[in-house]
C-alpha positions in Angstrom: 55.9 13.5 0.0 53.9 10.6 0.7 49.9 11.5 -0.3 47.1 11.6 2.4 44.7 8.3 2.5 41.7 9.0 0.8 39.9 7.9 5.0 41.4 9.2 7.6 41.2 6.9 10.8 40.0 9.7 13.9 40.2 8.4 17.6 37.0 7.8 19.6 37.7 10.5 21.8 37.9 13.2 18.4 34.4 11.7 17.2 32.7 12.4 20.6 33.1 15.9 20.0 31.7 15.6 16.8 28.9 14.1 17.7 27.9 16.4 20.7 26.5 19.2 18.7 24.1 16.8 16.7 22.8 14.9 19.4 21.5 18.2 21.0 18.1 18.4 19.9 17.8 14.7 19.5 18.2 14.7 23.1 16.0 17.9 23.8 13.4 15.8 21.6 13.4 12.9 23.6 12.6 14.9 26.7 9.6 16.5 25.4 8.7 12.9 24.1 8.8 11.2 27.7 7.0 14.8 29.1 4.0 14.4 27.0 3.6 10.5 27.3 3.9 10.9 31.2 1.1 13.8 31.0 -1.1 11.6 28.1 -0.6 14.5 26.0 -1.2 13.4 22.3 2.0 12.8 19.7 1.0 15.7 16.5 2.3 14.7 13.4 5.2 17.4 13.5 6.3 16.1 16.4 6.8 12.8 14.9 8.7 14.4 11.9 10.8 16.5 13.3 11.5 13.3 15.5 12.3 11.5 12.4 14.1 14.1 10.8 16.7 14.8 13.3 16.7 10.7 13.8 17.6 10.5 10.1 20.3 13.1 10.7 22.1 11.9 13.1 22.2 8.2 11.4 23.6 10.1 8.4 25.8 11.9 10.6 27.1 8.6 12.2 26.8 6.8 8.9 29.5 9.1 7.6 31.7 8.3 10.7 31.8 4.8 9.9 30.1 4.5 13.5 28.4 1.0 12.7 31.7 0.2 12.2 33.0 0.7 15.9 32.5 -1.5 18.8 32.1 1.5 21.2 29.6 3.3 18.4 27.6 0.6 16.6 24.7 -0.1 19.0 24.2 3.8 19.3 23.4 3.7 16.0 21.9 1.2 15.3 19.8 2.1 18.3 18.5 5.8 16.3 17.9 3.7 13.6 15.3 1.5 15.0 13.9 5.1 16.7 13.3 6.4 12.7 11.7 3.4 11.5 9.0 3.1 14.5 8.6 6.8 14.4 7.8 6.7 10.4 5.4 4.2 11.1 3.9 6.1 13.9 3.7 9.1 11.7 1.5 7.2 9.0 -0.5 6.3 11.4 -1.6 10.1 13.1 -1.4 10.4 9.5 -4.6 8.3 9.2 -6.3 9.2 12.1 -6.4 13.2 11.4 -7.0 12.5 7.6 -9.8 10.2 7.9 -12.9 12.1 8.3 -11.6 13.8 5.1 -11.7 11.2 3.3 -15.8 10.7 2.9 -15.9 6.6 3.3 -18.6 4.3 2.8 -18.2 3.0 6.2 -20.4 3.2 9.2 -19.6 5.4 12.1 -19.0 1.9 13.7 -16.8 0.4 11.8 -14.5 3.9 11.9 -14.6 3.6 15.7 -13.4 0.3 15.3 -10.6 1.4 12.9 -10.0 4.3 15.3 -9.3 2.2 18.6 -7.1 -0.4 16.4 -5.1 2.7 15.3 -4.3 4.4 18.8 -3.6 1.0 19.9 -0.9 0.3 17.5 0.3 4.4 18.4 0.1 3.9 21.9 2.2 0.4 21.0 5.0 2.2 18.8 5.2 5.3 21.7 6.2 2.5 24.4 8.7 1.0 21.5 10.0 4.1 20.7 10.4 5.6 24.2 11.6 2.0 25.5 14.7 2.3 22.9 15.3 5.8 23.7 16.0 5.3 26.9 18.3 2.8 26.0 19.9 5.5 23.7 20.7 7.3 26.2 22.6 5.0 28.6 24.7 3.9 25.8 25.5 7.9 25.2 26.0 9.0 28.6 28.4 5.7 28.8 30.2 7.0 25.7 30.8 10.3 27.7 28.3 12.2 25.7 26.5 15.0 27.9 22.7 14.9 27.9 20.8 18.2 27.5 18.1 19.1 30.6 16.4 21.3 28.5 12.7 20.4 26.1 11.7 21.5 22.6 9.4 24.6 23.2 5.6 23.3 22.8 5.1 25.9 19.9 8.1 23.9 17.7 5.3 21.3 17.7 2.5 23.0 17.5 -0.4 21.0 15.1 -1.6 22.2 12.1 -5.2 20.5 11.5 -7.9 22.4 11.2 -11.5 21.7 10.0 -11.6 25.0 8.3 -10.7 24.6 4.5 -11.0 27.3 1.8 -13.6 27.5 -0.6 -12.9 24.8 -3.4 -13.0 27.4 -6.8 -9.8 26.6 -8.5 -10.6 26.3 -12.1 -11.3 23.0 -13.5 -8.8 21.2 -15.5 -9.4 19.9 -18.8 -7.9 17.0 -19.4 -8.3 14.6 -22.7 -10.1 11.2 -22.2 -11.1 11.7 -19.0 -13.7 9.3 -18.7 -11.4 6.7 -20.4 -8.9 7.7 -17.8 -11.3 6.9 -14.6 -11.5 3.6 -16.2 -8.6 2.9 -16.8 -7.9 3.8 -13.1 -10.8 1.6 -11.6 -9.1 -1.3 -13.1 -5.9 -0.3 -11.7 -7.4 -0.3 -8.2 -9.4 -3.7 -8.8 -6.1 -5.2 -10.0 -3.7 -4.1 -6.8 -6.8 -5.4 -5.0 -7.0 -8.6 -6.5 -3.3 -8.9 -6.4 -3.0 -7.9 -2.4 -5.6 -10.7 -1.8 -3.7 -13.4 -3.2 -1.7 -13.3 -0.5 -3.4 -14.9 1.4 -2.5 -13.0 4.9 -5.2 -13.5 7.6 -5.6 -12.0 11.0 -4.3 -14.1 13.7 -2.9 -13.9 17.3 -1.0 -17.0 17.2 2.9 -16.2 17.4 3.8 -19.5 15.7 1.9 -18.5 12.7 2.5 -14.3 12.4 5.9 -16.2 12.8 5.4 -17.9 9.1 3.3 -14.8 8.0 6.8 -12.7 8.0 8.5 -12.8 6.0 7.4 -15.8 4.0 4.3 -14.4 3.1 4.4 -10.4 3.7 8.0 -8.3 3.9 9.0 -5.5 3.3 9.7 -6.7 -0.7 6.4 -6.9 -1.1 4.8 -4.2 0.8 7.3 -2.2 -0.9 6.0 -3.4 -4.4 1.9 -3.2 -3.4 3.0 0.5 -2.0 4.4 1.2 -5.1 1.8 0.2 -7.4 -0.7 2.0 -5.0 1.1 5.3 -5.5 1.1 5.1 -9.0 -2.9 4.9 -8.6 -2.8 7.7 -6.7 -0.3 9.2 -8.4 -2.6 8.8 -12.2 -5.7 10.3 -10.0 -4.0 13.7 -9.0 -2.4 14.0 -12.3 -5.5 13.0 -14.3 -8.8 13.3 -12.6 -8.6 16.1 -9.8 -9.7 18.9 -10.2 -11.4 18.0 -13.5 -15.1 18.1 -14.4 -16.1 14.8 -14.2 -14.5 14.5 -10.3 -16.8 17.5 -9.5 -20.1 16.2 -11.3 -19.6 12.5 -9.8 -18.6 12.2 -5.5 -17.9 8.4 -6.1 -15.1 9.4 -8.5 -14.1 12.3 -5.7 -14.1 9.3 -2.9 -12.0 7.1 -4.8 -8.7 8.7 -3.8 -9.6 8.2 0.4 -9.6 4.4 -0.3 -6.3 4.5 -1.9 -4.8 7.2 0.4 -5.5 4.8 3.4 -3.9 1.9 1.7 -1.1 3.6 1.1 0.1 4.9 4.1 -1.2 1.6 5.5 1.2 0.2 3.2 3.7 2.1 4.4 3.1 0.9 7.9 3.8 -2.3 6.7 6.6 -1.8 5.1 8.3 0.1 7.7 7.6 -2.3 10.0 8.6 -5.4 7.9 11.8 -3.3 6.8 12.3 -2.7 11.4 11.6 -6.7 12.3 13.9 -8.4 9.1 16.7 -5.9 10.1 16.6 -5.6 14.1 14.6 -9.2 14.8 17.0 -11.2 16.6 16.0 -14.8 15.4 16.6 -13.6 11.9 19.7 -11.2 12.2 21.9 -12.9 15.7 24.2 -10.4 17.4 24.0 -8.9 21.0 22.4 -5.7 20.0 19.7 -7.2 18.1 18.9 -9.6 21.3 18.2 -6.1 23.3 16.2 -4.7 20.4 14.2 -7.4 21.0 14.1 -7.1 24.7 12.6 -3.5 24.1 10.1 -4.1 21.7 8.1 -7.0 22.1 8.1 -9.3 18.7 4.6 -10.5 19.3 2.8 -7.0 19.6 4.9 -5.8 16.5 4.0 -8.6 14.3 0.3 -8.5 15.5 0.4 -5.2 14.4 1.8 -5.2 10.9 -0.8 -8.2 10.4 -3.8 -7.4 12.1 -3.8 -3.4 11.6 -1.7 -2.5 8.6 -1.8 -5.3 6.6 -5.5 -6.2 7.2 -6.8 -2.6 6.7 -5.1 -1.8 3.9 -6.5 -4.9 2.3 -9.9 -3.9 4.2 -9.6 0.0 2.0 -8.2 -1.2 -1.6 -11.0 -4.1 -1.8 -13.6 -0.8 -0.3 -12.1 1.0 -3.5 -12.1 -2.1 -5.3 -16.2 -1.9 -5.4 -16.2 1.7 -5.2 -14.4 1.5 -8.7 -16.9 -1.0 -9.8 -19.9 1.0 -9.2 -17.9 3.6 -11.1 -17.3 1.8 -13.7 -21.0 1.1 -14.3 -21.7 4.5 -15.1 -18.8 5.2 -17.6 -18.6 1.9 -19.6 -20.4 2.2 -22.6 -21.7 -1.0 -24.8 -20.2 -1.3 -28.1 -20.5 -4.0 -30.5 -17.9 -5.8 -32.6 -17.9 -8.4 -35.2 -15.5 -11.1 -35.2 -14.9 -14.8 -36.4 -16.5 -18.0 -35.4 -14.1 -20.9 -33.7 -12.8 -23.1 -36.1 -13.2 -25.8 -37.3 -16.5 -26.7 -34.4 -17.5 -23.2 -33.6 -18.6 -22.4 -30.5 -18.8 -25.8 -28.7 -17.6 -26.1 -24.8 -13.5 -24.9 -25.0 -14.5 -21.5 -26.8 -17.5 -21.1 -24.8 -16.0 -21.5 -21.5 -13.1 -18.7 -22.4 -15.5 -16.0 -23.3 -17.3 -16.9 -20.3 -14.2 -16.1 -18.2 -13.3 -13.0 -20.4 -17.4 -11.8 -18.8 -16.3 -13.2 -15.2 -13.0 -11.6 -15.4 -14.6 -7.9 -15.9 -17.7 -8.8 -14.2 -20.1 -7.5 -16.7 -22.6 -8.1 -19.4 -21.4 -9.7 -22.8 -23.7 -10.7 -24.9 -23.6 -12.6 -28.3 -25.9 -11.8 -31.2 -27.5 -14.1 -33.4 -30.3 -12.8 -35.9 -31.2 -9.9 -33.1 -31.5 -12.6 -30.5 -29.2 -11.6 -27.3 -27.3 -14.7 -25.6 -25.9 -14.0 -22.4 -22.1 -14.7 -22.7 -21.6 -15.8 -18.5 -23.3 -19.2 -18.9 -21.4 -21.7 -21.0 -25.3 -23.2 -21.6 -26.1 -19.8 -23.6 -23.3 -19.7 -25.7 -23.1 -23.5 -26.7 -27.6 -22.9 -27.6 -26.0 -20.1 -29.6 -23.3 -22.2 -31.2 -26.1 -24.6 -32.7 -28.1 -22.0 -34.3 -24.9 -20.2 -35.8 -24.0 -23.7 -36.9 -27.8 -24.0 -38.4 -27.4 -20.4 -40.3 -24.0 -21.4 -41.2 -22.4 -18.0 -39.9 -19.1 -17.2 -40.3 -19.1 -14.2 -38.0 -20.9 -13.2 -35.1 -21.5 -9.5 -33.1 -20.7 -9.7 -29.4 -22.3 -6.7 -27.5 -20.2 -5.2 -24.5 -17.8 -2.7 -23.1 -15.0 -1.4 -25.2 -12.5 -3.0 -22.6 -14.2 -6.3 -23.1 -14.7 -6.6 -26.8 -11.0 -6.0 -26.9 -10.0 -9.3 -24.8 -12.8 -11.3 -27.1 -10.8 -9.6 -30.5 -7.4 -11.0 -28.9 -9.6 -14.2 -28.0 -11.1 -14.5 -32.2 -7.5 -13.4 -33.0 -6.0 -16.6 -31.7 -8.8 -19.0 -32.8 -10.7 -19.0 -29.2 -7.4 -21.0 -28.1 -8.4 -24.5 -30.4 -5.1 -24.8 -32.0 -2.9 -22.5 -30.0 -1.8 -21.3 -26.5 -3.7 -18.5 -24.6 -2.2 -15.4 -25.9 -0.2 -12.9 -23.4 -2.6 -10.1 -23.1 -5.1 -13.1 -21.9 -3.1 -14.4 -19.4 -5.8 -14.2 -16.8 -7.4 -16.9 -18.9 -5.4 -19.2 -17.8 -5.4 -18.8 -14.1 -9.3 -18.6 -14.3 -9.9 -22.2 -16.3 -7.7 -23.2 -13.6 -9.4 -22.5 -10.7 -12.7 -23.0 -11.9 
């Protein structure tokens, strides 16, 4: 007796009674959808999961079927795919909107109106995308003999959940070692992801040609994915090491850092979601006859517009917010310490030396000072050090005291450590150095 193949081959006619039963409230979904557009009811963010999740299902579902596969299956398929990603996207989005007054930003009532009418743009953009494939959905299922449902979701299945009631906020503070070391060490983290999102480069335009060249040369959905991921680990160290603590209640710029880096993050995931829909279904990058009609339904110009001039641009808009946020911050835990380290040799602190501890004070944008005899020279101008180097030279020093933040006088022990750079390459952990005397 012969064993059974590990995949059993099943007609089209067997799968499409499988598949009835999952499409149900898929289908029952996409009613209430096109009811509440038609009647400019608003889209709650349960709506647009449970949209998502049953979208997700039934991709599994046909996943498992091998329905990608099939020439009579594949652009169904492909067709709920496309529905999850712009509904993800749309979710991050209400997501935004009902968060953001929770969030206690720095920004005018203007400039949130602004953000606002950007935001129910791009929703009112994704609805048309979303409804526009749906409907093509359903013609593929009804010519695949599926039978489509009459009936709606009941309005109470959706029913939103916001409320500007909260309860009283008395949950006992958490004590947590090194907390103020920890807030600093996250405010760098946030100026980083800041400074690294910026050297992209990605400006708001309405050109097509040049969103064109934007994506995916200079944004996709590799690197959205990587700046999302390092965002979440910000907010991630936050909930894990500062809420709820004492020094979040005493200090509401500590509190607000976490709106900044909520906003980029789900902004981020706009991006990304978006990136991930246009490199998969775009038809000038992926050819085939089902991406041509993706196309057709959701217009490439808007889309791209979108991930550049509202997710992209706002995220970067909220991280550099956060960025001096975490700055001010910083001001008020960062204490000066002082540390005593070698002199260059063999010349001391002539121009090469000089200039890399001025980029070490430009790098953390704060006060470093060298001491000679109790006199304090500013360590930012070049001039100050190299007036310092000739009176060191004059006392014949061999050690000096630089005055500064902990975080500072580390990079400038590294910096003595390797002989200010005269006789080797800049060290690792200084690698900013580098890029700094570069640019300068």
């Amino acid at each position: 007796m012969e064993p059974e193949p590990l995949v059993q081959i099943i007609s089209e006619e067997e799968f499409l009674s499988l598949i009835e039963e999952p499409c149900v409230f898929f289908f029952r979904i996409y009613n209430s959808f096109t009811s509440r557009l038609q009647s400019k009811k608003e889209i709650s963010r349960k709506f647009y999961s449970n949209l998502i999740q049953e979208a997700e299902f039934l991709e599994t579902f046909l996943d498992e079927y091998g329905a990608r596969e099939n020439k009579k299956w594949s652009f169904f398929a492909e067709y709920v795919a496309c529905i999850r990603n712009l509904g993800i996207s749309a979710f991050f989005i209400k997501h935004l909107l009902d968060r953001y007054p929770y969030y206690n930003m720095r920004e005018s009532e203007e400039q949130f109106q602004k953000f606002k009418t950007g935001a129910q743009k791009a929703l009112s953009f994704l609805n048309q995308s979303i409804l526009n494939i749906y409907q093509e959905v359903i013609i593929t299922a009804k010519a695949n003999g599926l039978e489509f449902p009459a009936e709606s979701v009941s309005p109470h299945e959706f029913s939103d959940i916001e409320s500007n009631k909260r309860l009283p906020r008395n949950i006992a503070e958490d004590i947590v070692k090194n907390e103020e070391e920890r807030i600093i060490e996250l405010c760098e983290k946030i100026q980083a992801v800041a400074k690294m999102m910026g050297k992209t480069k990605v400006e708001s335009t309405e050109d097509l040609a040049t969103l064109k060249k934007l994506i995916p040369f200079r944004i996709d959905e590799k690197k959205a994915r990587t700046f999302k991921e390092l965002v979440h680990n910000v907010q991630s160290d936050f909930d894990t090491y500062v809420k709820n603590t004492r020094v979040e209640k005493e200090n509401d710029d500590v509190k607000n850092l976490r709106g900044y880096v909520s906003m980029t993050l789900h902004l981020l995931e706009v991006v990304l979601w978006l990136c991930h829909f246009y490199e998969r279904h775009e038809d000038e990058i992926r050819a085939g006859e089902c991406k041509r009609k993706i196309t057709e339904m959701v217009d490439k110009g808007p889309l791209l517009s979108l991930v550049v001039n509202f997710g992209f641009h706002y995220s970067l808009h909220f991280i550099r917010l956060g960025s001096e946020l975490a700055e001010d911050v910083l001001k008020k835990f960062i204490k000066f310490e002082r540390a005593e380290v070698s002199i260059p040799k063999p010349l001391g602190f002539h121009a090469r030396p000089s200039t890399y501890l001025s980029l070490i004070a430009r790098q953390y944008n704060e006060d470093l000072f060298l001491i000679v005899d109790d006199e304090k020279y500013s360590a930012k101008s070049v001039m100050s050090l190299l007036q310092a180097g000739g009176a060191i030279a004059d006392k014949g020093y061999q050690t000096v005291v630089f005055e500064g933040s902990k975080r500072v006088l580390d990079d400038i022990k590294i910096l003595a450590k390797y002989n200010y750079c005269e006789d080797q390459e800049i060290p690792p952990q200084l690698s900013y150095l580098r890029e700094l005397r570069d640019s300068a």
